[in-house]
Structures are given as structure tokens and as C-alpha cells.
N, C-alpha and C positions, 0 to 999 in steps of 0.2 A: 383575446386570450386573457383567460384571468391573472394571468401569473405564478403570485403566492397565494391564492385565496388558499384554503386547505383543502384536498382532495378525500372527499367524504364518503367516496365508494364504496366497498367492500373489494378487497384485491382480487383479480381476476389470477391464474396460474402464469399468465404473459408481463399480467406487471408485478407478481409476488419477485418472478423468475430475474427483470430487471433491476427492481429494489436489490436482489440477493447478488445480481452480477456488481451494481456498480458500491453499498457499502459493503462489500466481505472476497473473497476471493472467489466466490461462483458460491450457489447451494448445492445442495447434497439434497438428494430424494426424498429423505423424512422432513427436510427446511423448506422445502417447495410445499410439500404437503402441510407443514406447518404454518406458513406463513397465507399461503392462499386460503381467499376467506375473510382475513382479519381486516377491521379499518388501518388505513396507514398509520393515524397515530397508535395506537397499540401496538401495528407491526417494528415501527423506529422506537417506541420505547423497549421495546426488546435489545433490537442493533444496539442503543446508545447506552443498557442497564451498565453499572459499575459491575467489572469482574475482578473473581478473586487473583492474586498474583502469584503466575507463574513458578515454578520450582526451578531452581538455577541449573544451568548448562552442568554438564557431566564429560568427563576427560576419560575417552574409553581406554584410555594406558592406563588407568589408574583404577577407573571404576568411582572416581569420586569427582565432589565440584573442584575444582579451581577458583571459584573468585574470590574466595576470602583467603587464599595462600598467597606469601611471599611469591613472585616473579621468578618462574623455572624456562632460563633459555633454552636447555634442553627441549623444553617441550611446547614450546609458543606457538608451534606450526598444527598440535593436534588440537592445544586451545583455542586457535583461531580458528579451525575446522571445526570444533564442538560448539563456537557461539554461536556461527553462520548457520549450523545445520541445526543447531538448536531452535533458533528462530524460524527458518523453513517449519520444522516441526510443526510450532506454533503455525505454524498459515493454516499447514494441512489439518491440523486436528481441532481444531477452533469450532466451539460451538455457533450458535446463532448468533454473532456479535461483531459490533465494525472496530473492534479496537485495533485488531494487529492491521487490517487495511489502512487505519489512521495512523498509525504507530511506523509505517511504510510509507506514507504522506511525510511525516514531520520527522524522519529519517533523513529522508530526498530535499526537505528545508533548512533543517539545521544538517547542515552535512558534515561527517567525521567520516574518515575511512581506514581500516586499519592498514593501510599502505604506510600510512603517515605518520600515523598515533602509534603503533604497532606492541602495544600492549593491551591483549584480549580482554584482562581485568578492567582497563580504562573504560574498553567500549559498552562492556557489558553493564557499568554503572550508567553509562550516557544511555542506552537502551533503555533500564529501569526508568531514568529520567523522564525518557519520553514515551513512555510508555505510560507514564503517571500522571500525564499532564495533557495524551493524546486526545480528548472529549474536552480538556477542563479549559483552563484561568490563563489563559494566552501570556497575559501580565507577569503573574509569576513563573511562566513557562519560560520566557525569555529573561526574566532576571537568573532563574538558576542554570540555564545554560549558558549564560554568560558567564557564569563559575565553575561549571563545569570542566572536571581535569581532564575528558579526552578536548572540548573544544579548545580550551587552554593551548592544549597540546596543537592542536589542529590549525588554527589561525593564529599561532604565536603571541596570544595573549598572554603567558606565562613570563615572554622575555619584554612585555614592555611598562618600558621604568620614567622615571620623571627627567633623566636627563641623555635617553635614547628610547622615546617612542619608539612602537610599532603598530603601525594603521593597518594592518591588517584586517584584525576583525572591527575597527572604527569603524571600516568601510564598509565590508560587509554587514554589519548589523544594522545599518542603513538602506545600503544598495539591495540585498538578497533578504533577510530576515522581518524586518520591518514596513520600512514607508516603501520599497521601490525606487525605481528611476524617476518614473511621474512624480514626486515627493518633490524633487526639485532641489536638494538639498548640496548645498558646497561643499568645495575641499577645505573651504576653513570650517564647516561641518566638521569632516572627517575629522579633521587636528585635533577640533574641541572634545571632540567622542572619545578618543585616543587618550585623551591629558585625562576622562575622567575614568579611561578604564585601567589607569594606573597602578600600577602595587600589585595585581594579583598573581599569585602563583600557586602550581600544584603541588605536592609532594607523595612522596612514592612512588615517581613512575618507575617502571623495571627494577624495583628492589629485589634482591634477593633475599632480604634479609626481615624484609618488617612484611606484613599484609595489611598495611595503614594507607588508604589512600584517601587525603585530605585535600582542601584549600584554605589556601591563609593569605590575608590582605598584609600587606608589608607597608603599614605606614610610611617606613622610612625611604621608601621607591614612589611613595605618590605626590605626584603635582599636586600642590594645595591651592593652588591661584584659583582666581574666577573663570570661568571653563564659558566665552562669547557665543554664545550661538546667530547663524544669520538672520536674515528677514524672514529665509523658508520658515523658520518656526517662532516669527513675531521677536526674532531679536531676544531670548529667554535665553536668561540666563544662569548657569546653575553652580550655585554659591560653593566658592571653594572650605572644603572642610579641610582638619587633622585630626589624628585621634586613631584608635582602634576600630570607629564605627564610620570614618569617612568615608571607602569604596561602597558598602554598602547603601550611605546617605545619597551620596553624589550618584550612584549605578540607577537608585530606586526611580528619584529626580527628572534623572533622562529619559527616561524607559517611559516616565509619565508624558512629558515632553511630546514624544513622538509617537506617542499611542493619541495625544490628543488632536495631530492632526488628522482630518477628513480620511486624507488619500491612504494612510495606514490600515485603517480597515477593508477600505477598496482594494487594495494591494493582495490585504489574506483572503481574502473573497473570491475574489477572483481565480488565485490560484485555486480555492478550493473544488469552485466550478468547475474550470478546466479541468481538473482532476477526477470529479465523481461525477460531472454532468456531460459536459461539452466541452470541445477544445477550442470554440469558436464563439468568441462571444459578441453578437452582431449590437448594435446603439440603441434597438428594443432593448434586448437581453440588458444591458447597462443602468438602463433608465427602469427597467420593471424590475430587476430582480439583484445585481450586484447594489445599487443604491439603496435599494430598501434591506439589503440583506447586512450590510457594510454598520446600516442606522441599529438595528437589532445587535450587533456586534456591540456598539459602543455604548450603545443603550444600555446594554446586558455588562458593562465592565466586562469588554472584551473573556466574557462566557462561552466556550463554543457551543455545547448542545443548544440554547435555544438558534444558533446560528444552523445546525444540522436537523433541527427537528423544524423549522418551517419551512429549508431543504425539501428534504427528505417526504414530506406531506404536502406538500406545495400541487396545485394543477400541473406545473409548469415539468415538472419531474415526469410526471408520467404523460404527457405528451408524448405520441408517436414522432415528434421532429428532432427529440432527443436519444430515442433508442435507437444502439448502433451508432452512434455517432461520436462513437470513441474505437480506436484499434487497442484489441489487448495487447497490455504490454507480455512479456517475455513473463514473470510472476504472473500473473493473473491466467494465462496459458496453463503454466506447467502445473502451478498448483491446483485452478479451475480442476482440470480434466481427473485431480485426484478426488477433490470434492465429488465433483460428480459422480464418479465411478463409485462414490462412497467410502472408500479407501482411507487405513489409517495408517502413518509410520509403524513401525518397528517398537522396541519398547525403548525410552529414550535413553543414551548410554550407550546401547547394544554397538555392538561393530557394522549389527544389519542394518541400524540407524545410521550409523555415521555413512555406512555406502551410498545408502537410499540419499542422502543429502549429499554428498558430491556427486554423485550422479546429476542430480536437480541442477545442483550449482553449477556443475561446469556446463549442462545447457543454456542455462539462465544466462553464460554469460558468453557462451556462443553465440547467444542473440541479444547481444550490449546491454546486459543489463547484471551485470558482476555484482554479486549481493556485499553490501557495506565494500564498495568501491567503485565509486560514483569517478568518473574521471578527471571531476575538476569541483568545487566550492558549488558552483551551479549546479549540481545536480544530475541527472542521466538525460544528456542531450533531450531528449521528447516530450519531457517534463517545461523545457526552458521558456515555450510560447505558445501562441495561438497556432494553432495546424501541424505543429512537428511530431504529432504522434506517428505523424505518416513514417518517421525516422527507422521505427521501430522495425520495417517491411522494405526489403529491400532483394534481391534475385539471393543473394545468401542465405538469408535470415528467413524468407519463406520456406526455401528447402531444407533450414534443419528445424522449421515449424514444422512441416509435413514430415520430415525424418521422426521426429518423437510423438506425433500422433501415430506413425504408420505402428511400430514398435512398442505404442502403448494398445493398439488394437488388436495386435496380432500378438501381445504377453511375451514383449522378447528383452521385457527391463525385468532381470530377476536376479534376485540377491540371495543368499543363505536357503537355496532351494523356496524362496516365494515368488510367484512371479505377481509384480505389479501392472495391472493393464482395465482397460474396461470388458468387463462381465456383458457383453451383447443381448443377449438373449435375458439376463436379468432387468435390464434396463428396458425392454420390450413390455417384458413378462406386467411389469407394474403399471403400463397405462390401461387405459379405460377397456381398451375392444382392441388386441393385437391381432385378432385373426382378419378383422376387417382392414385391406390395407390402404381405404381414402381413410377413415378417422385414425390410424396408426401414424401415417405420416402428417398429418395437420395438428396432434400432440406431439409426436418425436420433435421436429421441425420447432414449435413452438420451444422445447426442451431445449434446444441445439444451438439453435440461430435468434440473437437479441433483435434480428430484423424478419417481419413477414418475409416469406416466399413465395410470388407467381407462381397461380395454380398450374403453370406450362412447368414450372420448376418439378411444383411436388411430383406432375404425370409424369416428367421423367425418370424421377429418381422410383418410382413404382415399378413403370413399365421398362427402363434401359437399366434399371441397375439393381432392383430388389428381385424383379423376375425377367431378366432380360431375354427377349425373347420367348416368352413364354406368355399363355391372357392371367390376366390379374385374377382368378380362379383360382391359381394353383396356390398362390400363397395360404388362404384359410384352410383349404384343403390340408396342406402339410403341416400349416399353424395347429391347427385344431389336432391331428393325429399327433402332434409331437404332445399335446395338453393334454390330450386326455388319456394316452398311454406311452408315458416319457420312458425311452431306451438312449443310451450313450449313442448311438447311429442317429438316431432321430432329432437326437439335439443337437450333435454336429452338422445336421445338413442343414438345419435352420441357422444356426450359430455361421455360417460360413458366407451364408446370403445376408446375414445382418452384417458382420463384419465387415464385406465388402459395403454394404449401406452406407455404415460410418465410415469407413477409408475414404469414400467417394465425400462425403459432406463433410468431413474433416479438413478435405482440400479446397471448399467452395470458398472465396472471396470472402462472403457473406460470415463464414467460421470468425474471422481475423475481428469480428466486428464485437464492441459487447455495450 
């Protein structure tokens, strides 16, 4: 296998369809059609272009933003529902671009959650954060989340001082964010990390009264000593400062420190893999593609895009040993099937907005995956290792998969007289030859399912379930009378046999796979 050679083909509609599942949240009909066709590099320099930024969450009490206003406890519960749906939003109506699936990535990395933080305003500057840095400069990604007032807030970096540390995020910006456990790294690590992340605090959290939310390093709370490091990292040591410019001296120091070990790069690699490629990465995979991908990293001063663009173009990507070999998560499900359907929110603000996003949400987190409420610093359990995507699937969690596919098929999610659901017969309508029903299901199927299906699959879903009981005849027959002289009767009897189509393959095994 070549690995990373670059994959110089021109995209077939099966691997446009993969590329679009695994950077973005599913494509949408005109992305499929967009994308098929182009070389892959041209198609990832689209996913990875820089986009403009967002316009800020809307408080449907008010009809305006909230983030730049003083702290209203009164209202923190519609604010924390305006951010969450606000970002939902964003998945769904996202043009051809991997930012908010990255931006979802390094969410689930640096983790904050508003359980803990529980100021809306906080998280919604940690989103921008990372949201600005989710393609870029790893380097300064983790230096400014380190100053960051919701992680502040989140791993109790705000309350530690020179003469009552707290290792909290010492540890974690080691153990989770950086080098890993393979890193090797001590508890007198941790100490040293702790002494240099000295002094920092937020200000403004839950003010009523100012809409200033700053950080400010507190010289007079920082450890100035020499800050020891172990062997793990050749014994380096980083020279204690004073002054108004020490946390930032001492902060930048470290950050280089532990970006210069090997395994730190291995470490984001890896995760990335697991994440956008495979959740298994066997001692080939390590030696061909997390090594060589780890060297580009460091090479690149920890640069992401060239780390996603020889991804994302690589042989090894579009090998049929990789697709499918991830289970969607709970997001990728719910949002997926809106892409698909082509479907867009409400107008952002609206009430019909806000519904349409609890609605999401409270599926999302029916099936453990509770938007900005990660259970624990690690992240949403399936995220944590090799194989746990399996987490995700479970006798509950498949039956209220099938519960929201059944009810987005049959139009019974509807808000402000809209009903949200898949259009059957629209989706039909756009492939090649729908009257013909071998090529209908060898495109649908191809649209549907990130893994081939046994052509004993497709005959059944033809003959037991598009015309069950009936010869494979009748379908063009009806197809065609309903095309060439369309009446509301006509469309419903087609629309009824498609529906149940997708009912049935919505519940196949193979669904769960992307």
C-alpha cells in the first residue's frame, strides 16, 4: 500500500461521498455533485479554505446577542440554549468546509463545559478561540487556551498561586492536551508545569455589571524560582522570571519544551486519525502514516493544514479498508441526515430556531453525546481510544437512532407549522435513471451506506421491500407514470414505497457506519 503517496484520481461520487462524511458532517446533494469529479487536492483545498466568521448567538428573549453584555442571571438558561443551538446551527448550514467538524474535534480536546464554567459569555469566547485556530498553529492554539477565561475557569487555573498550587490543568496539559501518557512524563513534571502556570486569572466572570471579560497575569501570585523539568524532557529547564511579562515568558518556554518532544506530535496524530480516519490504528498504520504524518507536523511548526492536506489526499484515505470503519457519532447522525435531506435551520434567533436546536439537543444527548457537556476532562467516552466508538451503540442508543430516523422519514419533527424530515421521492428524483430499479439502488445505496452492499442485499431491498411481492416491473411502470404525468395520488403511492425503502435501510447495521 502506498500510504501517503497522494491520491491523483479524479473522485469517484463513493469517495467524494467519504471525503464529505468523514471532514464535514455528511454532504448535502449540490456537495456531492460538487465535489465529484475534482482531484483531491483541490477538493481539501476547498474543506480546509479560511472562512469568514460567524455572526454571534442571538437570545430569543431579547431578540439580540448577549455576548458583549454584562452577565443577566435571569437569563443564563436561554443563553446557554442560544449558544448550543447556535453552534448546532452552524453544523447544519455550513457550507462545503471542515471547520466546524474541526472546531468539534478540538472542543472534545480542550474540553470546557458549561456545567462547570457556567457562564455562556465564557464559552462562547473559548468557541471563537477555537474555532480560530481549529485548521492553524497548534503552538499558539495551546498557548492561548491556556489563558483562556472559560479553561481558567474549567481546570482551576485561575485559583493557582505561588504559595497554593493547583495541578490541575499542570496535569492535564500534559496528560490530555499535549505529549500524552506515552510522553512519559512525571509528577514532578506536573509540579514544574503548575509553578510556571502561576499568576493567572480571569476577570469578569458572571458580572452584572461590566461586559469586560479579560486575563491578567498577577505577577505578585507567581512562583519566580527555576521551574526543574525531568529526564522525560532532557532535564530542561525553564528559567524562572519576574516582571509583568514572566507567565507569558515562562508559559511560551514550556509549550516549546513539550512540542519538541517526538511523542507530542504522535500523540495529536493519532488522535486525529482516530477521529477522521480510523479508530484502530494497527503497527502498519503507525510506521506508514501516524510517523510520517507526526514528522510533517513538526516539520510544519506544528501547522495543521499541511498535516490535513496529505490526510485528506493521501492513497491511504480512500482505501476501501478505511470506509465504514468508523460508527457515527450521535452529531454526525443527527446533523448528517439534515445535510442530506438538504435542509436548513429556521432563521437564527427565531423561537423556530431555538425549538429545532433543543429538539437536536436533547437527542444528541439521549445518545451520550450532550453538546458542550462532555462528562468528564477526557472528553465523550468514544472519543477516549482505540475501538470505543463501539460506545456510541448500545440496545438504548440504537432504538432512539431508529426512533429519529423513523420520524424524520415519515415528517413527524415539526416546529412553527414546518415539518423537518427527508423529502423521499426528491432524493430519488436526482439520481441518474430512478425508474430503473438495479441502477436506483446501486446509486441510492452508494448515497446511504459509507460501506458497499452484497448484491443479495440490494435484491432484497428491491424485491422484499421497494416492491414487496410484487416483479421488479412495477416499480418503472409507476416511476415513470408518476414522471411524466405527476398528481398528488401519484406521488404519494411512490413516496410511500420509498419511505418504507429508507425506514428499512435506515435500520440496517451498515446505516451506523460512516
Amino acid at each position: 500500500m502506498p500510504w501517503l503517496s497522494t491520491y491523483t484520481q479524479s473522485l469517484t461520487r463513493t469517495q467524494a461521498a467519504h471525503l464529505l462524511r468523514r471532514a464535514t458532517f455528511g454532504p448535502t446533494a449540490a456537495q456531492l455533485r460538487q465535489f465529484t469529479g475534482l482531484k483531491p487536492a483541490a477538493a481539501v483545498a476547498l474543506l480546509l479554505a479560511d472562512q469568514p466568521t460567524p455572526t454571534p448567538p442571538i437570545d430569543t428573549t431579547t431578540g439580540k446577542t448577549f455576548v458583549d453584555l454584562p452577565f443577566n442571571n435571569d437569563l443564563q438558561t436561554a443563553h446557554q440554549t442560544a449558544l448550543k443551538n447556535w453552534w448546532l446551527g452552524l453544523m447544519i448550514n455550513e457550507g462545503a468546509s471542515a471547520r466546524e467538524k474541526l472546531t468539534l474535534f478540538w472542543q472534545n480536546h480542550f474540553v470546557s463545559t458549561y456545567a462547570t464554567v457556567s457562564d455562556a459569555r465564557y464559552l462562547y469566547r473559548q468557541l471563537v478561540l477555537i474555532r480560530q485556530y481549529a485548521m492553524g498553529n497548534f503552538r499558539q492554539f495551546v498557548i492561548d487556551m491556556t489563558k483562556d477565561p472559560a479553561m481558567l475557569r474549567y481546570l482551576n487555573g485561575n485559583v493557582n498561586v505561588a504559595n497554593k498550587p493547583n495541578e490541575n490543568y499542570g496535569r492535564e496539559l500534559q496528560e490530555l492536551f499535549t505529549i500524552g501518557l506515552g510522553g512519559q512524563y512525571t509528577e514532578d513534571d506536573v509540579k514544574a508545569a503548575t509553578r510556571v502556570l502561576t499568576g493567572w486569572a480571569d476577570t469578569g466572570f458572571r458580572s452584572t455589571t461590566s461586559a469586560d471579560i479579560t486575563v491578567a497575569f498577577r505577577s505578585n501570585q507567581h512562583d519566580t524560582g527555576n521551574k526543574q523539568f525531568s529526564a522525560a524532557y532532557g532535564n530542561y529547564v525553564v528559567k524562572g522570571r519576574t516582571g509583568n511579562t514572566a507567565g507569558d515568558e515562562e508559559l511560551a518556554d514550556m509549550v516549546d519544551m513539550i512540542l519538541r518532544q517526538p511523542e507530542t506530535a504522535r500523540f495529536l496524530v493519532r488522535k486525529l486519525y482516530r477521529f477522521f480516519v480510523c479508530t484502530e490504528i494497527t503497527p502498519a498504520v503507525e510506521t506508514n502514516v501516524i510517523e510520517p504524518l507526526a514528522k510533517i507536523y513538526r516539520d510544519n511548526k506544528y501547522e495543521l493544514k499541511p498535516v490535513l492536506t496529505t490526510l485528506f489526499t493521501s492513497d491511504h484515505f480512500y482505501d476501501e479498508s478505511v470506509r465504514g470503519a468508523i460508527i457515527r457519532s450521535p452529531l454526525e447522525l443527527l446533523v448528517g441526515q439534515f445535510r442530506f435531506a438538504g435542509l436548513k435551520t429556521p432563521e437564527h434567533g427565531t423561537t423556530a430556531f431555538n425549538q429545532l436546536g433543543d429538539y437536536l439537543r436533547t437527542r444528541a444527548r439521549e445518545q451520550q453525546m450532550d453538546v458542550y457537556e462532555q462528562p468528564t476532562v477526557f472528553g465523550y467516552p468514544p472519543y477516549y481510544d482505540t475501538g470505543l466508538d463501539r460506545i456510541w451503540i448500545s440496545a438504548n442508543t440504537l432504538a432512539l437512532r431508529s426512533l429519529f430516523t423513523d420520524q424524520f422519514i415519515r415528517g413527524q419533527i415539526r416546529y412553527n407549522n414546518v415539518t423537518y424530515g427527508l423529502d423521499s421521492v426528491e432524493v430519488v428524483r436526482a439520481l441518474s435513471n430512478p425508474g430503473d430499479p438495479v441502477q436506483m439502488m446501486d446509486e441510492l445505496t452508494d448515497l446511504v451506506f459509507a460501506v458497499p452492499l452484497a448484491q443479495s442485499q440490494k435484491d432484497f431491498l428491491i424485491d422484499q421491500v421497494l416492491v414487496p411481492g410484487l416483479p421488479r416491473y412495477e416499480w418503472p411502470a409507476e416511476w415513470n407514470d408518476y414522471a411524466q404525468s405527476p398528481t398528488n395520488a401519484k406521488r404519494m403511492s411512490v413516496k410511500i414505497k420509498l419511505d418504507n425503502l429508507f425506514l428499512f435501510m435506515y435500520r440496517m447495521a451498515e446505516f451506523q457506519m460512516s
